[in-house]
C-alpha positions, 0 to 999 in steps of 0.5 A, spaced: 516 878 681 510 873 683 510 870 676 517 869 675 517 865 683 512 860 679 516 860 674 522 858 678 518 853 683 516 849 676 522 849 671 526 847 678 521 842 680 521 839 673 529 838 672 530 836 680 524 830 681 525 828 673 533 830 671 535 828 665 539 830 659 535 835 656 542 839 653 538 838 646 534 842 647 537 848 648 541 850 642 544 857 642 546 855 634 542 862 631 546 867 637 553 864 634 550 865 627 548 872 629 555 872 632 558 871 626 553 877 623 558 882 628 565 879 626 567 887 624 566 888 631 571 885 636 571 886 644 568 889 648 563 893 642 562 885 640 559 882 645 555 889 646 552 888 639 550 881 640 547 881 647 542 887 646 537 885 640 536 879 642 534 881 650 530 887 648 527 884 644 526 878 650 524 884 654 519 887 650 516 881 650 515 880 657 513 887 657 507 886 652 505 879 656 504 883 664 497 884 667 491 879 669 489 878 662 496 875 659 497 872 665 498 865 664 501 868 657 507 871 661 507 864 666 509 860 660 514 865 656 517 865 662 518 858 663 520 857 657 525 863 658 527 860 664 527 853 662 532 855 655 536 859 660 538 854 665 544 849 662 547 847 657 547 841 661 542 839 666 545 840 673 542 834 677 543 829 672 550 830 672 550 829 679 547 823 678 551 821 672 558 821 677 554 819 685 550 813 683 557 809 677 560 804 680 566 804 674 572 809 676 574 810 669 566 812 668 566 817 674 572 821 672 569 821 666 563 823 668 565 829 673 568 832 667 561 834 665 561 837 672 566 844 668 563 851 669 567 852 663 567 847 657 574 850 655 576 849 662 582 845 664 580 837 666 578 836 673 582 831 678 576 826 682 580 829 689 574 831 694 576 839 693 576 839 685 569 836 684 566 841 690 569 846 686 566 843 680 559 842 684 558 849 686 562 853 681 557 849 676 552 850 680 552 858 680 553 859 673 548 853 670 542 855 676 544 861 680 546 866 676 540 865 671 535 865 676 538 871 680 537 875 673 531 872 673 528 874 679 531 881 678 530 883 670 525 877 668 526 873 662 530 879 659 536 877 665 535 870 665 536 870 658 541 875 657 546 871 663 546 864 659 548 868 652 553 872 655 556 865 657 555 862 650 559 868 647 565 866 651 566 861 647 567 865 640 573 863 637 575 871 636 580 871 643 579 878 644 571 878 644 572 872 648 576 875 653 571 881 654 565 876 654 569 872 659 570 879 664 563 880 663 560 873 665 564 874 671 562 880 673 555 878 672 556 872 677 559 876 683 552 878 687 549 872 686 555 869 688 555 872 694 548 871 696 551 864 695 556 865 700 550 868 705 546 863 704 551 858 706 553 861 712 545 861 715 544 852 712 551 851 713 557 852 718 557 861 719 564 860 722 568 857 717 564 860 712 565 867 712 572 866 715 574 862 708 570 868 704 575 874 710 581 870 708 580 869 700 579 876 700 585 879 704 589 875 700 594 879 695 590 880 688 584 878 691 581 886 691 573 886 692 574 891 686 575 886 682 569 883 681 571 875 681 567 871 683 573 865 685 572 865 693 565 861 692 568 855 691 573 856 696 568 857 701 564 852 698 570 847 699 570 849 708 563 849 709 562 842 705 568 840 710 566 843 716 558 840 715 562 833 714 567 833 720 560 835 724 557 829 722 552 831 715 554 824 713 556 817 713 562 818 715 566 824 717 572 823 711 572 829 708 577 826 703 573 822 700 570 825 694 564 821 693 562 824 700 564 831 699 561 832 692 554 828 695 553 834 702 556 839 696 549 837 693 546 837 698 549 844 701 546 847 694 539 845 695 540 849 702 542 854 698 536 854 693 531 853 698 534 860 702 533 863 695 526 861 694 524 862 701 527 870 701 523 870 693 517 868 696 517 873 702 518 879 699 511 877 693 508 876 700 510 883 702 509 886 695 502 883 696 500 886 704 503 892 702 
């Protein structure tokens, strides 16, 4: 894992300190060729098909690359996975593009970009939907990436980012089994979020929202929804700003909302990296 930890410290440190649209260049054209290669499949058996070549094939790169002497070979496959993974669209500068635009129309615009989902319904500049936005944008464009990441390397990452691209064939029922899957892939690291915010956020109003998300009807933990992230997302940004993390303690202003909605999401990152880096020190002593 300790390979994947640089790796991680090096795509992030680049797209946070020098953000930028860099959606050019992670171009998923050849997966939608092979998607069309698989059109005498259909559901569930499609997205199979699709996801299963290019990540053992992923995987057996990474295999073939570890050990000291292939070291740096491995660093940078993984950099590059990790980097192509990341996206389509670069979180910060979206963030930017919607904090620091003084044109009304412009931001609404802009805040569009924030969507997990590019077929997703348009979202409202009201301070809850553009907290949603951050954080749901936030799990599946860079948690849920570098959970996979951190977990089955190169191979996770990778498979993570196509499963979301296969959500947007045109076949509806591949899409539905696509969008099922995806979803179920985000639901530990959508809780591990919800940890995370509890210890750099406020524990109360955090895993109170996340109790009463889940007592509600149709909420089952069977279901595998990761839906409650942004519901507890919206109470722990509103709670930081009533107690002060901010210029002023308006939680409805949406600019306000969705800056400590960033700034939570940093935390959060933080939290991860730190536990990744506590258990390679561990691995090390042991």
């Amino acid at each position: 894992m300790a390979i994947e930890l640089v790796a991680a410290l090096i795509v992030l440190l680049v797209l946070i300190v020098w953000p930028g649209n860099v959606a050019g260049l992670r171009q998923f054209g050849w997966y939608h060729r092979w998607l069309e290669v698989l059109d005498f499949a259909e559901g569930g058996g499609r997205v199979a098909l699709a996801l299963i070549l290019p990540v053992v094939v992923c995987a057996v790169i990474a295999h073939f690359l570890q050990g000291w002497v292939l070291a740096m070979a491995a660093l940078a496959f993984s950099v590059l996975i990790l980097f192509y993974s990341f996206g389509p669209r670069e979180l910060e500068s979206d963030f930017e593009a919607v904090l620091h635009n003084d044109d009304p129309a412009t931001r609404l615009v802009t805040a569009q970009n924030l969507r997990s989902v590019p077929d997703g319904a348009p979202r409202a500049f009201t301070a809850p939907e553009l907290v949603e936005a951050a954080v749901m944008a936030s799990l599946r464009r860079r948690f849920g990436v570098l959970f996979w990441f951190f977990l089955l390397g190169p191979a996770g990452a990778l498979g993570y980012r196509l499963a979301w691209v296969t959500t947007e064939t045109g076949d509806p029922r591949t899409r539905h089994a696509a969008r099922r899957f995806a979803c179920a892939l985000d639901w530990i690291p959508a809780h591990l979020m919800v940890l995370a915010m509890a210890l750099v956020s406020n524990f109360d109003a955090v895993t109170r929202t996340w109790r009463a998300w889940h007592g509600q009807p149709g909420h089952s933990m069977e279901n595998l929804d990761p839906d409650f992230l942004a519901a507890v997302a919206r109470s722990g940004v509103d709670a930081d700003i009533e107690a002060g993390d901010g210029a002023t303690t308006d939680t409805h202003d949406p600019l306000i909302e969705l800056a400590d909605a960033r700034r939570l999401m940093l935390r959060v990152l933080i939290v991860w990296l730190a536990v990744v880096a506590l258990i390679v020190l561990a691995g090390w002593v042991a």
